[in-house]
N, CA, C and O atoms as a CHARMM CRD file, in Angstrom:
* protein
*
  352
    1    1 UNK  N    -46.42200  19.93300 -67.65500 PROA 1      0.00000
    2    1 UNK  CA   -47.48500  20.89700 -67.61400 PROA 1      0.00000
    3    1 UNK  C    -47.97500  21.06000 -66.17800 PROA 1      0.00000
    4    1 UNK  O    -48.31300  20.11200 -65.46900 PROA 1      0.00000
    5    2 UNK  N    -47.99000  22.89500 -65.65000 PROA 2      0.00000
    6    2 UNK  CA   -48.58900  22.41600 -64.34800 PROA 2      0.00000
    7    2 UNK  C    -49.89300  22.16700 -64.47200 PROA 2      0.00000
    8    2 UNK  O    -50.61900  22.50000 -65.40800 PROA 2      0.00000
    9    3 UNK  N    -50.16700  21.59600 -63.54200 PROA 3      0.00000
   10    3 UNK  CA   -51.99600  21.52700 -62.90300 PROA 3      0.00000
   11    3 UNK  C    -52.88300  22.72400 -62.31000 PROA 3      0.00000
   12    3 UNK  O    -52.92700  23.38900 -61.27600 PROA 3      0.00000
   13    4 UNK  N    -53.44700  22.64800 -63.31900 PROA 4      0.00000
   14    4 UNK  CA   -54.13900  23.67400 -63.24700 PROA 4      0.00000
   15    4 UNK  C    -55.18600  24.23900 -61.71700 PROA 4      0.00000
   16    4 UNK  O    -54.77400  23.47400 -60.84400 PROA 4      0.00000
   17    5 UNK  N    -56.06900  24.99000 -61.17300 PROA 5      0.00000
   18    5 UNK  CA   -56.79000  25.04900 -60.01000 PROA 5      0.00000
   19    5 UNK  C    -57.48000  24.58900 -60.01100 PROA 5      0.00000
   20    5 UNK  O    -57.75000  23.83100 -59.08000 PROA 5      0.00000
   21    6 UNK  N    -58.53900  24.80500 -61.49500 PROA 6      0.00000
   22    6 UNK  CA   -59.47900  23.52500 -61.92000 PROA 6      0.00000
   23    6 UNK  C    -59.12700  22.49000 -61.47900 PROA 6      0.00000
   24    6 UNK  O    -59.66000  22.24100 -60.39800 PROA 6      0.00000
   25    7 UNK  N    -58.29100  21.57400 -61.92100 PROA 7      0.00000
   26    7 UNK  CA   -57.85200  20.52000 -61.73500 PROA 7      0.00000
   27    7 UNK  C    -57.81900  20.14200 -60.63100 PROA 7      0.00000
   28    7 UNK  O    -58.51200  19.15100 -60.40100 PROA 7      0.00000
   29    8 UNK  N    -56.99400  20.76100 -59.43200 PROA 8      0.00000
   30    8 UNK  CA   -56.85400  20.34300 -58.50800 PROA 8      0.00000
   31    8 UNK  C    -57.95800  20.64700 -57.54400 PROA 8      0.00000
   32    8 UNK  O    -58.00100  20.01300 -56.49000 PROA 8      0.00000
   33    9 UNK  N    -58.96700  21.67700 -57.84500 PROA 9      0.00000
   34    9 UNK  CA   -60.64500  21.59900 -57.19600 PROA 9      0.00000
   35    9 UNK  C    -60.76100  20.20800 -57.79100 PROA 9      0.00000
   36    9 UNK  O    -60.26000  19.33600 -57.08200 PROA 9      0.00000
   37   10 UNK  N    -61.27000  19.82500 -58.85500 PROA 10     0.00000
   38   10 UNK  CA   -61.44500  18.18700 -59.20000 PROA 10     0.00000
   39   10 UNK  C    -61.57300  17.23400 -58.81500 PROA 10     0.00000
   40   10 UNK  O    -62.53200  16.50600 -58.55700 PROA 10     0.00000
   41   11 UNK  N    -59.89900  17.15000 -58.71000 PROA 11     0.00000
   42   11 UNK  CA   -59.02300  16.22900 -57.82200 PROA 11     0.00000
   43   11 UNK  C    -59.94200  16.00100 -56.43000 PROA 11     0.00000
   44   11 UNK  O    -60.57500  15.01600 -56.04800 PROA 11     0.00000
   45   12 UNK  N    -59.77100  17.15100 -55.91800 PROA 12     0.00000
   46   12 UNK  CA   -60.32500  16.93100 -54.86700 PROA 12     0.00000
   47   12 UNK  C    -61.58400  16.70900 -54.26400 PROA 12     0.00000
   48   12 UNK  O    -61.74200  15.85100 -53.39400 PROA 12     0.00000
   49   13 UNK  N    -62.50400  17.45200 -54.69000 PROA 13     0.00000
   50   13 UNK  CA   -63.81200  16.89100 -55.18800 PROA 13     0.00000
   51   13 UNK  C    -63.39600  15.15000 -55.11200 PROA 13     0.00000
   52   13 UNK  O    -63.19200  14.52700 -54.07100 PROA 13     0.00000
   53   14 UNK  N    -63.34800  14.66200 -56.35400 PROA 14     0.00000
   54   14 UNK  CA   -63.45400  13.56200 -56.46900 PROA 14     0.00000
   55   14 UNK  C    -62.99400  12.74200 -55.60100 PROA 14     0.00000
   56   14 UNK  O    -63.52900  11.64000 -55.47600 PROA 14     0.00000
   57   15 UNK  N    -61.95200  13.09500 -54.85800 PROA 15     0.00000
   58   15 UNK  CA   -62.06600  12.03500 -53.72600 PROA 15     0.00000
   59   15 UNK  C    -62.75300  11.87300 -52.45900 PROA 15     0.00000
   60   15 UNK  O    -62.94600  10.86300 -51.78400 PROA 15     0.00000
   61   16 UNK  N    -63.14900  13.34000 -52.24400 PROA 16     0.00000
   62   16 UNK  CA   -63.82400  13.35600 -51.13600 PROA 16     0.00000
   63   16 UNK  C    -65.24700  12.81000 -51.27400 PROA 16     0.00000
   64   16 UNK  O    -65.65600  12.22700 -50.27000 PROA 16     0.00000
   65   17 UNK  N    -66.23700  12.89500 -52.50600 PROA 17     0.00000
   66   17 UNK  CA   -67.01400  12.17100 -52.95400 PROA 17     0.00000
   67   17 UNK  C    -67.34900  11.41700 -53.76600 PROA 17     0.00000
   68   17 UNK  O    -68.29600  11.35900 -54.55000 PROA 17     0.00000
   69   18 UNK  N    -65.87700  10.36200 -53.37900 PROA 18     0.00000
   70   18 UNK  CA   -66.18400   9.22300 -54.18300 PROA 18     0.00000
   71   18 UNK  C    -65.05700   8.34000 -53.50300 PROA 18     0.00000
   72   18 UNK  O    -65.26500   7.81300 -52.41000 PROA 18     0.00000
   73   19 UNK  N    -63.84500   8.19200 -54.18700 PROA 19     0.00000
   74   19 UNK  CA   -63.11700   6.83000 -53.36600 PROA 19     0.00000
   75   19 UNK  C    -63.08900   7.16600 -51.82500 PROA 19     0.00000
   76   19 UNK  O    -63.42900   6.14600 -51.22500 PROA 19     0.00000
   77   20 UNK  N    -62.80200   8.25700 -50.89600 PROA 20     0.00000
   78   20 UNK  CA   -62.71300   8.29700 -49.77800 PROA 20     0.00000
   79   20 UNK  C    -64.31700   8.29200 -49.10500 PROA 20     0.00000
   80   20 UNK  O    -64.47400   7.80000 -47.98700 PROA 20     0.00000
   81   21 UNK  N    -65.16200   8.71000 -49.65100 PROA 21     0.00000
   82   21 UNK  CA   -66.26300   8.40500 -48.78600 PROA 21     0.00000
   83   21 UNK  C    -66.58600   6.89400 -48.74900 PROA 21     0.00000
   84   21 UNK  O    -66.90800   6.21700 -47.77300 PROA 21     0.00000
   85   22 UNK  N    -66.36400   6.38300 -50.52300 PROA 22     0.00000
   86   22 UNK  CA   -66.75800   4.79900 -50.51600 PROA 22     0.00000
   87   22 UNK  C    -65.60400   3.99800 -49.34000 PROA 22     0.00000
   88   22 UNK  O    -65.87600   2.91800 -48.81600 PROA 22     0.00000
   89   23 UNK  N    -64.72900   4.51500 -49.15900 PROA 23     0.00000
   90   23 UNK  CA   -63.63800   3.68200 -48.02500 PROA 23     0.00000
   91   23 UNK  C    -64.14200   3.86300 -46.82500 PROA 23     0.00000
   92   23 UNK  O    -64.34600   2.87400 -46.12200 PROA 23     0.00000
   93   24 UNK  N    -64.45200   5.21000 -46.33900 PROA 24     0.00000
   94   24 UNK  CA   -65.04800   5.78100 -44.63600 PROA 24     0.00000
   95   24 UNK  C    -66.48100   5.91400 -44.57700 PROA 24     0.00000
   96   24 UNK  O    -67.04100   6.33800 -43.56600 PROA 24     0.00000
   97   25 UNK  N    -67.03800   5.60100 -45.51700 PROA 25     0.00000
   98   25 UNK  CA   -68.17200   6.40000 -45.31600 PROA 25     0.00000
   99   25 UNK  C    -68.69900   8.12900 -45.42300 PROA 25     0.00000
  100   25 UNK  O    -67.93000   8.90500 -45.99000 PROA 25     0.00000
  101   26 UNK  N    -70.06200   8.67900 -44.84000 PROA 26     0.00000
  102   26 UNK  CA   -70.27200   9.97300 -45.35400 PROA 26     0.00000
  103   26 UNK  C    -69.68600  10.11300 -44.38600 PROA 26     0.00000
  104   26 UNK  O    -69.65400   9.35800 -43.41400 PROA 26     0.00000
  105   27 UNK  N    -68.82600  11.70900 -44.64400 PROA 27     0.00000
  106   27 UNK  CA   -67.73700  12.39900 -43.90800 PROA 27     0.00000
  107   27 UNK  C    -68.45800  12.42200 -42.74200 PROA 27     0.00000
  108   27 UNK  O    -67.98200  11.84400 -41.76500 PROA 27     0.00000
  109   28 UNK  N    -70.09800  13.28700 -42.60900 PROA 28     0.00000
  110   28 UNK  CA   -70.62000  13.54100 -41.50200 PROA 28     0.00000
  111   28 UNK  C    -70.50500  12.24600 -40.43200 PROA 28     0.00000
  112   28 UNK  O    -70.25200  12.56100 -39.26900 PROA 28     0.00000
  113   29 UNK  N    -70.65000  10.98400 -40.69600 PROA 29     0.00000
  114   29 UNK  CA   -71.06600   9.48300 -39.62100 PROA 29     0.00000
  115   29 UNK  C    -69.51500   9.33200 -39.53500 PROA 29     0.00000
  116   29 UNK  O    -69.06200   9.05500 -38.42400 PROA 29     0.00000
  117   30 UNK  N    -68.53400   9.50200 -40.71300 PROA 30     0.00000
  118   30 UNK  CA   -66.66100   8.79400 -40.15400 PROA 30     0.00000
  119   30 UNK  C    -66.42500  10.36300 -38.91800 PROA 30     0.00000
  120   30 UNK  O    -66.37100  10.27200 -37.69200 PROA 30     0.00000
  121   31 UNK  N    -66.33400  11.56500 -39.67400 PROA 31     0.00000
  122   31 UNK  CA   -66.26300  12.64600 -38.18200 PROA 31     0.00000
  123   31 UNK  C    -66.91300  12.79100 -37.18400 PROA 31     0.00000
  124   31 UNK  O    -66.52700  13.61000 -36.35000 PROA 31     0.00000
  125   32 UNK  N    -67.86500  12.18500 -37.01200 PROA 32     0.00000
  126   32 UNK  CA   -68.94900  12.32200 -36.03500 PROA 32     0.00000
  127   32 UNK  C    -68.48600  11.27300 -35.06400 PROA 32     0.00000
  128   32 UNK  O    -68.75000  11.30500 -33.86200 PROA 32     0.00000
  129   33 UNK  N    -67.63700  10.15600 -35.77800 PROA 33     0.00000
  130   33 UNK  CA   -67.10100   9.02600 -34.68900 PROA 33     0.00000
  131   33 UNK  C    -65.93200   9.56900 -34.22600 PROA 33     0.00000
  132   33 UNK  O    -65.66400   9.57200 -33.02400 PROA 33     0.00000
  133   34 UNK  N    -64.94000  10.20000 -35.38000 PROA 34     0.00000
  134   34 UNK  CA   -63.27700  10.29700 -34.48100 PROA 34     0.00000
  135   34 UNK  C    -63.91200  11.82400 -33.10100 PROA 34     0.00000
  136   34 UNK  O    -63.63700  11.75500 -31.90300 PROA 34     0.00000
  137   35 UNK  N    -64.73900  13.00600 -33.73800 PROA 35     0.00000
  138   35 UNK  CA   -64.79900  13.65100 -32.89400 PROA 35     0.00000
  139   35 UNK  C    -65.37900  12.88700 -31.68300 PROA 35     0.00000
  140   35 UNK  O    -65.26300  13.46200 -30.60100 PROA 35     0.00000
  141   36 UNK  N    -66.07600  11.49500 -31.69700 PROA 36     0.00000
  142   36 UNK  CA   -66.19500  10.91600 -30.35600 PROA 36     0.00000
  143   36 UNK  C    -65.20500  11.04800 -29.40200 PROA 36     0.00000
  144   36 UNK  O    -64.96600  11.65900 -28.36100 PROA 36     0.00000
  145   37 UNK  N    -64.53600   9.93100 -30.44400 PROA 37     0.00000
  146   37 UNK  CA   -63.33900   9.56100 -29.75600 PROA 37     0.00000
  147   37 UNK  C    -62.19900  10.62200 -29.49600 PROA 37     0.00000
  148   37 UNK  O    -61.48500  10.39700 -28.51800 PROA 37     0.00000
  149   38 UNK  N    -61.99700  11.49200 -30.07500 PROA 38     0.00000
  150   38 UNK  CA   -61.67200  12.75700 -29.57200 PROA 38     0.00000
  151   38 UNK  C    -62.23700  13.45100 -28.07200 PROA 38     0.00000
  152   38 UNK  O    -61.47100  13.67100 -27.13400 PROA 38     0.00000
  153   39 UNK  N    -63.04000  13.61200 -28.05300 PROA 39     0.00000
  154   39 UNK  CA   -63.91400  14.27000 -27.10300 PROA 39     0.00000
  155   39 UNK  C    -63.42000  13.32200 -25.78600 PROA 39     0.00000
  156   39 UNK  O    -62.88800  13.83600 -24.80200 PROA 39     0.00000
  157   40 UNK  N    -63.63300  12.08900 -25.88700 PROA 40     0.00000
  158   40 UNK  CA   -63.37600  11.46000 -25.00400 PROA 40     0.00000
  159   40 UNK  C    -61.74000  11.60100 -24.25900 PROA 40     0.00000
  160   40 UNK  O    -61.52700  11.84900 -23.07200 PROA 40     0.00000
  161   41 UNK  N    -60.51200  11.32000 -25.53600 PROA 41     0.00000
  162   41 UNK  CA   -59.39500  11.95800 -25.07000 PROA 41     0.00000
  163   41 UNK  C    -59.34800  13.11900 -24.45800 PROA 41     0.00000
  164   41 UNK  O    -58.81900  13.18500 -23.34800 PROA 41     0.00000
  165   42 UNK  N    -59.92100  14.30300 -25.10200 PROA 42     0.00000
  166   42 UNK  CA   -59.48200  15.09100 -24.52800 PROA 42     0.00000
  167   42 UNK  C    -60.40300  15.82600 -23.43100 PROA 42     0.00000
  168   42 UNK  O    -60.17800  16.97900 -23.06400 PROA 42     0.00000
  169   43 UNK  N    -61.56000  14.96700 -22.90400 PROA 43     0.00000
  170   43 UNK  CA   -62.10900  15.60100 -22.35400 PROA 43     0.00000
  171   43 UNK  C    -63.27700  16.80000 -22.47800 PROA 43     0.00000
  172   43 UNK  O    -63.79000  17.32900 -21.49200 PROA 43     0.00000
  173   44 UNK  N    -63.56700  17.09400 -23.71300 PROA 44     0.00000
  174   44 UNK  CA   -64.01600  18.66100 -24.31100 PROA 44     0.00000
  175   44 UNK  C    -64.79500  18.02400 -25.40600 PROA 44     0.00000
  176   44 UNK  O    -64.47100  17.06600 -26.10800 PROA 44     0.00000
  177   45 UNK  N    -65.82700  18.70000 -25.41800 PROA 45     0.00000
  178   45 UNK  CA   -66.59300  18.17700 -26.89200 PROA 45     0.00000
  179   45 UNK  C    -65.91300  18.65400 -28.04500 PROA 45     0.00000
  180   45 UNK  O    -65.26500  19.69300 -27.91600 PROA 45     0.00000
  181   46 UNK  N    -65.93500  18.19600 -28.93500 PROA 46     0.00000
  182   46 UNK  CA   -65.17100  17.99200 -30.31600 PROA 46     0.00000
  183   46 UNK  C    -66.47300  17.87700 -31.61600 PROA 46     0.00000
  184   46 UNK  O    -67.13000  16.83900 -31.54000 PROA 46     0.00000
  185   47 UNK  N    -66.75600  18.57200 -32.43700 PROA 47     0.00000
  186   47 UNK  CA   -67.63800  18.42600 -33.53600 PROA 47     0.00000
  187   47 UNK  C    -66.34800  17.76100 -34.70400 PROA 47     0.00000
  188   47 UNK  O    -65.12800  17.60300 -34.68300 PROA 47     0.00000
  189   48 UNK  N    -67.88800  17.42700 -35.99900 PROA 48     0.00000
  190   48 UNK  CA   -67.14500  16.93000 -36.88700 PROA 48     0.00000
  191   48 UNK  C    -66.68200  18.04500 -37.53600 PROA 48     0.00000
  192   48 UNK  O    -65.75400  17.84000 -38.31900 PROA 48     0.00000
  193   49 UNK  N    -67.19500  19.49800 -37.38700 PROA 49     0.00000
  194   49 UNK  CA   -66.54600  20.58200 -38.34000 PROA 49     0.00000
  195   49 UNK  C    -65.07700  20.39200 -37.65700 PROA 49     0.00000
  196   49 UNK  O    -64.15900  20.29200 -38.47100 PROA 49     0.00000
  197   50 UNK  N    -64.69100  20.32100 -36.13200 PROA 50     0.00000
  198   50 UNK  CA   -63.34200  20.17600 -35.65300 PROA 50     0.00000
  199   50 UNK  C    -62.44000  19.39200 -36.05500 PROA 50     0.00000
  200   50 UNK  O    -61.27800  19.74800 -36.24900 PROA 50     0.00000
  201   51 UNK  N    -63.00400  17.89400 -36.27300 PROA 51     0.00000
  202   51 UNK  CA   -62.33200  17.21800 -37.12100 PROA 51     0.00000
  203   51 UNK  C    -61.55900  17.36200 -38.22200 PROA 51     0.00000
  204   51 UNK  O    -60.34900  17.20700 -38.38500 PROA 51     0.00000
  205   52 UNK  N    -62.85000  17.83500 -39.30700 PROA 52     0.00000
  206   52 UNK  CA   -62.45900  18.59400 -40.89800 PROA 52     0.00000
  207   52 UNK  C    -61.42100  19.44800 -40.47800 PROA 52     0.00000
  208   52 UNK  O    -60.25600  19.29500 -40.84300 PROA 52     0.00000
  209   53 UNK  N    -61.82400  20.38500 -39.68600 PROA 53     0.00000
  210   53 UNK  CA   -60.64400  21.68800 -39.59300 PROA 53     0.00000
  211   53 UNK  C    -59.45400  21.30400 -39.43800 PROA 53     0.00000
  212   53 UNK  O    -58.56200  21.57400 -40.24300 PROA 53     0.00000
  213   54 UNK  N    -59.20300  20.27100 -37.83000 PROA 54     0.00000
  214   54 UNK  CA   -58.01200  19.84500 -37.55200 PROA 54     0.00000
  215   54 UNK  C    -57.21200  19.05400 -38.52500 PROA 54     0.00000
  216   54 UNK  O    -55.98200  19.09700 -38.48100 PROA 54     0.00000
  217   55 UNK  N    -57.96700  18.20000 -39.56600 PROA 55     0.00000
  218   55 UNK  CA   -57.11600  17.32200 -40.45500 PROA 55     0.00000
  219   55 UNK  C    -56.88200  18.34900 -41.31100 PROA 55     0.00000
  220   55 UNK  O    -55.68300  18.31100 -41.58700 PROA 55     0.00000
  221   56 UNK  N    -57.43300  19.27400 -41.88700 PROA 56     0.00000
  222   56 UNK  CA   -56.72900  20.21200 -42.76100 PROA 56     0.00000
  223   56 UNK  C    -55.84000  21.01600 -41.99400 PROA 56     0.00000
  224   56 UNK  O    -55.12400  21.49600 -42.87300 PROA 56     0.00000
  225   57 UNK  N    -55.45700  21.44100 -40.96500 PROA 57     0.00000
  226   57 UNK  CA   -54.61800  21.60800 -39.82800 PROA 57     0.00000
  227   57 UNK  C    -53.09100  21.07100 -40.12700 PROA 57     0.00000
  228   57 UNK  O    -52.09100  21.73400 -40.40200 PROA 57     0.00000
  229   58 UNK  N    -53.27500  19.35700 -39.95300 PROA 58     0.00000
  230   58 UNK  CA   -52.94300  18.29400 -40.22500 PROA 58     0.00000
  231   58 UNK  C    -51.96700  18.27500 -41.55300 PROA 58     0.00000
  232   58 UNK  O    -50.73800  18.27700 -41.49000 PROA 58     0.00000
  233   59 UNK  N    -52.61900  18.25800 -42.57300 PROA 59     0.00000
  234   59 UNK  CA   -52.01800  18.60100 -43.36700 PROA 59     0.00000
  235   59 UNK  C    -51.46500  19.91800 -43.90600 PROA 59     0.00000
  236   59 UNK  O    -50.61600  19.94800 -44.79700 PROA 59     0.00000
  237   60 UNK  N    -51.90200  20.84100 -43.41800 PROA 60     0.00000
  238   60 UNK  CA   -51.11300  22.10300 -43.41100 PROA 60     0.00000
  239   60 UNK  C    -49.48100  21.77800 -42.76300 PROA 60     0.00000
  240   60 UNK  O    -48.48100  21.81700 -43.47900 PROA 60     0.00000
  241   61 UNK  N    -49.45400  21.50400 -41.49400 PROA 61     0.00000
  242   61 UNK  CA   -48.30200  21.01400 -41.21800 PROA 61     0.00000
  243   61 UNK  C    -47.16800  20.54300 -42.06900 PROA 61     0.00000
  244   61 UNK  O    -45.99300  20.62500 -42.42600 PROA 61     0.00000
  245   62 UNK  N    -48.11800  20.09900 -42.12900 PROA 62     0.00000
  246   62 UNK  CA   -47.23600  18.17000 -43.15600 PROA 62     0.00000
  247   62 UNK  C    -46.46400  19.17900 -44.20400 PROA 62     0.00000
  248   62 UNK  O    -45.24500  19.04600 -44.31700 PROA 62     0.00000
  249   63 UNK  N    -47.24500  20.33300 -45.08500 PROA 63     0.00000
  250   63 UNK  CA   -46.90100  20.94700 -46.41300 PROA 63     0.00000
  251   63 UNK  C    -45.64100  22.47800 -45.85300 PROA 63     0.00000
  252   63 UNK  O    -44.91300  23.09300 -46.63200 PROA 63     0.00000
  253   64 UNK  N    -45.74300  22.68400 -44.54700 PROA 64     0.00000
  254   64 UNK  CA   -44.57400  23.12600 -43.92800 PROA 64     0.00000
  255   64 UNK  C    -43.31100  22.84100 -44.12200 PROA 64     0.00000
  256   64 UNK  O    -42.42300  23.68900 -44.03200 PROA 64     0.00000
  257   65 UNK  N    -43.06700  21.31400 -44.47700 PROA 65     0.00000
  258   65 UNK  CA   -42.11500  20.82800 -44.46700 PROA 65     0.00000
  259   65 UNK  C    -41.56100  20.81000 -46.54200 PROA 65     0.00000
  260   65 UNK  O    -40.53300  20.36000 -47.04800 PROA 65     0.00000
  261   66 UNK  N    -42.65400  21.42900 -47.14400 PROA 66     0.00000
  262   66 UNK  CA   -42.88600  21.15500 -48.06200 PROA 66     0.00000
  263   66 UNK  C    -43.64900  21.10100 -49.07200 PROA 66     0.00000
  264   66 UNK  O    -44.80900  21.14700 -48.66100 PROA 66     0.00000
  265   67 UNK  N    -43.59100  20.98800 -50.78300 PROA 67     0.00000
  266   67 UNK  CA   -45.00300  20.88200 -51.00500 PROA 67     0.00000
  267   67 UNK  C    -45.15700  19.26600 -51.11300 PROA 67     0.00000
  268   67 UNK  O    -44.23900  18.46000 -51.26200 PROA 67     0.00000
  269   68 UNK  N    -46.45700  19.01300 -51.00600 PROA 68     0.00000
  270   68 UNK  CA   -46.63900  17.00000 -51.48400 PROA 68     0.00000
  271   68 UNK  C    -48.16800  17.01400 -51.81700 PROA 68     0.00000
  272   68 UNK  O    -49.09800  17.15500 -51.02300 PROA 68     0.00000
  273   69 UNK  N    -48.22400  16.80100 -53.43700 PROA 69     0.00000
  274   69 UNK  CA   -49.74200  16.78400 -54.01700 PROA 69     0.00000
  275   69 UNK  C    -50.53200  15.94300 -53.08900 PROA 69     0.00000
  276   69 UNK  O    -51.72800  16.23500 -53.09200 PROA 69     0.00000
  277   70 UNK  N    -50.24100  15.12100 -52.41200 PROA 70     0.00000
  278   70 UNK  CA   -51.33700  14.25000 -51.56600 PROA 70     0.00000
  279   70 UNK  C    -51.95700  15.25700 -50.21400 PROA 70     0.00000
  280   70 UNK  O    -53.14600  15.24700 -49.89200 PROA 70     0.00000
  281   71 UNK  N    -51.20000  15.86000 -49.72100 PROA 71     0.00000
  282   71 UNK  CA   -51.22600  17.01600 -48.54800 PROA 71     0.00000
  283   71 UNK  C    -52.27300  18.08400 -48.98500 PROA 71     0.00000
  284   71 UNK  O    -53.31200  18.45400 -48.43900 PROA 71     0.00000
  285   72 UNK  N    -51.46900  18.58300 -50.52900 PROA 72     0.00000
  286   72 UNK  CA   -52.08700  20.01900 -50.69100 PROA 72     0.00000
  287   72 UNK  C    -54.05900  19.33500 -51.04600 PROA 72     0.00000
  288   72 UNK  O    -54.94500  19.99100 -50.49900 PROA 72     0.00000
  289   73 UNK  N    -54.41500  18.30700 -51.77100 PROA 73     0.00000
  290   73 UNK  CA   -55.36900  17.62400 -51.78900 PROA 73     0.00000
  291   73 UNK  C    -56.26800  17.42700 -51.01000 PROA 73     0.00000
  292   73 UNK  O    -57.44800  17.73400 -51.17800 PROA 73     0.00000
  293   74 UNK  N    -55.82800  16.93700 -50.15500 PROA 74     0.00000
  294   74 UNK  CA   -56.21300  16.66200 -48.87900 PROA 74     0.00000
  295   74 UNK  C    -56.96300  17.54000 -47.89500 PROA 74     0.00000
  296   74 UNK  O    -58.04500  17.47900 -47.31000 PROA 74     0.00000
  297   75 UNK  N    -55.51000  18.73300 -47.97900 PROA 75     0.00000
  298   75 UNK  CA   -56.41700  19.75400 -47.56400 PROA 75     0.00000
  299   75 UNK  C    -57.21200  20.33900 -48.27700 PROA 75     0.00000
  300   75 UNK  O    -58.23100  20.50000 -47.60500 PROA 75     0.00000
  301   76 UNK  N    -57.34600  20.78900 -49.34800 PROA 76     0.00000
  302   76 UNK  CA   -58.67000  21.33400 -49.77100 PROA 76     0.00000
  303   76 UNK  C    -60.11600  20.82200 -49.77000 PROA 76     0.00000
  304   76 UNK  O    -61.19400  21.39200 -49.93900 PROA 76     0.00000
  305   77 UNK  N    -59.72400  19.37400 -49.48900 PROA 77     0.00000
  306   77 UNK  CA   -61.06100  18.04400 -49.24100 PROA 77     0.00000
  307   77 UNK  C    -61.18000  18.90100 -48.29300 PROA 77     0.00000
  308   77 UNK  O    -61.71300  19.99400 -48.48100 PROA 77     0.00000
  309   78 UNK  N    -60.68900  18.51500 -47.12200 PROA 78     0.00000
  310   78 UNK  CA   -60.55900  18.56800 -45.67500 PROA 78     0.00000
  311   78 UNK  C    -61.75900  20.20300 -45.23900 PROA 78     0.00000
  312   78 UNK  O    -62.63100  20.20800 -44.37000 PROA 78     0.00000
  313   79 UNK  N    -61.46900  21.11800 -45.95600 PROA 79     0.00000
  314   79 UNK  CA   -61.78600  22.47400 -46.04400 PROA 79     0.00000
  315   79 UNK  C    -63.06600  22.66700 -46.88600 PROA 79     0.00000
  316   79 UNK  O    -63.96500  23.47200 -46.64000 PROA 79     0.00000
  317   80 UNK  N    -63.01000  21.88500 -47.81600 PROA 80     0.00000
  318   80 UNK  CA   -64.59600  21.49200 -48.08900 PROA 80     0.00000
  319   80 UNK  C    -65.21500  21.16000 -47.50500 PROA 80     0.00000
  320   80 UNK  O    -66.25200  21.77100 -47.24800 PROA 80     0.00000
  321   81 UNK  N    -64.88400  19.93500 -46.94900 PROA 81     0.00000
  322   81 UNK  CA   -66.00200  19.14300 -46.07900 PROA 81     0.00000
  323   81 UNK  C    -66.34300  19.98800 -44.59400 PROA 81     0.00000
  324   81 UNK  O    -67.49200  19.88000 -44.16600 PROA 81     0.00000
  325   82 UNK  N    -65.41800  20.76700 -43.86600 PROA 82     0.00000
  326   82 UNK  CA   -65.66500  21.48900 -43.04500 PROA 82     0.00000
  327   82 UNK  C    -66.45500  22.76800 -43.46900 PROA 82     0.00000
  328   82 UNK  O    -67.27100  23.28700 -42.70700 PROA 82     0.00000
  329   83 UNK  N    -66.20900  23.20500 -44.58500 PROA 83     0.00000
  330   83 UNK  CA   -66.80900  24.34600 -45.01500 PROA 83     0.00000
  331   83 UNK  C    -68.85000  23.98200 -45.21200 PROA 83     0.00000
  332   83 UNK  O    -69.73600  24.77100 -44.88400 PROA 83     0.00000
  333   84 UNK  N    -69.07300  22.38900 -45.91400 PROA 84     0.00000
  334   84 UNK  CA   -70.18800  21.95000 -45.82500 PROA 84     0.00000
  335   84 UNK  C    -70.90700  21.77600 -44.24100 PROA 84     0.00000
  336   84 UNK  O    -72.04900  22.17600 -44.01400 PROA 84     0.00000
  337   85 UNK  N    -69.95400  21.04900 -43.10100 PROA 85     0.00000
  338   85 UNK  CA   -70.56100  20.61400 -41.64000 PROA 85     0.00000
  339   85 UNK  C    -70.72200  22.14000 -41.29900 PROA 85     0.00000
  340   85 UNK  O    -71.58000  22.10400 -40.41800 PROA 85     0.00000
  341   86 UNK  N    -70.41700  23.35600 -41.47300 PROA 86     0.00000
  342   86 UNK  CA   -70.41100  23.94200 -41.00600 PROA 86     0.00000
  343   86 UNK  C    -71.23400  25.53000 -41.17200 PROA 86     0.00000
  344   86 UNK  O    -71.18600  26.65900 -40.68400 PROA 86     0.00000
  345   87 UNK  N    -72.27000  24.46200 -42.58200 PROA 87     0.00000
  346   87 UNK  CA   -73.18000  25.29000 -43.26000 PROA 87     0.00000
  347   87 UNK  C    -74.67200  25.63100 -42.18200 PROA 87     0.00000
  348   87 UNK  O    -74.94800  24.58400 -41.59800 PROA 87     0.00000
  349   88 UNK  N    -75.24800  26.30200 -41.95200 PROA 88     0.00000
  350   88 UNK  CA   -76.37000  26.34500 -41.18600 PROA 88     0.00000
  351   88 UNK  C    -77.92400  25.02300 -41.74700 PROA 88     0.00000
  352   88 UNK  O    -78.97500  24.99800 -41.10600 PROA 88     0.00000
């Protein structure tokens, strides 16, 4: 049976607020550190919406090569959570 859109909104949902935040923490304090450390590489300030964006980026790539339920997931977290940092 495929999986439905429901489903995979869900899916994703649920990890982004729940096992992956309980592992990193709230998205805003874990992106707020890599865009540190970002910023610092590259020189250029880096927000956490950049983060969100770039890892859904990230996995866009990855699903180039292919489809892989962990990727397509991922990114829609990824696009949430940027879509929230990036609310007024």
């Amino acid at each position: 049976m495929e999986k439905t859109r429901a489903q995979t909104l869900s899916e994703a949902h649920e990890l982004i607020t729940g096992e992956r935040e309980q592992q990193y923490g709230a998205p805003e304090e874990s992106f707020g550190k890599i865009a540190q450390l970002w910023s610092m590489y590259l020189r250029r300030p880096v927000t956490a919406y950049d983060v969100a964006f770039m890892l859904h980026l990230l996995k866009t790539g990855r699903l180039m090569n292919g489809f892989h339920k962990d990727s397509n997931v991922d990114s829609i977290g990824y696009l949430a959570l940027a879509s929230e940092m990036a609310a007024p």
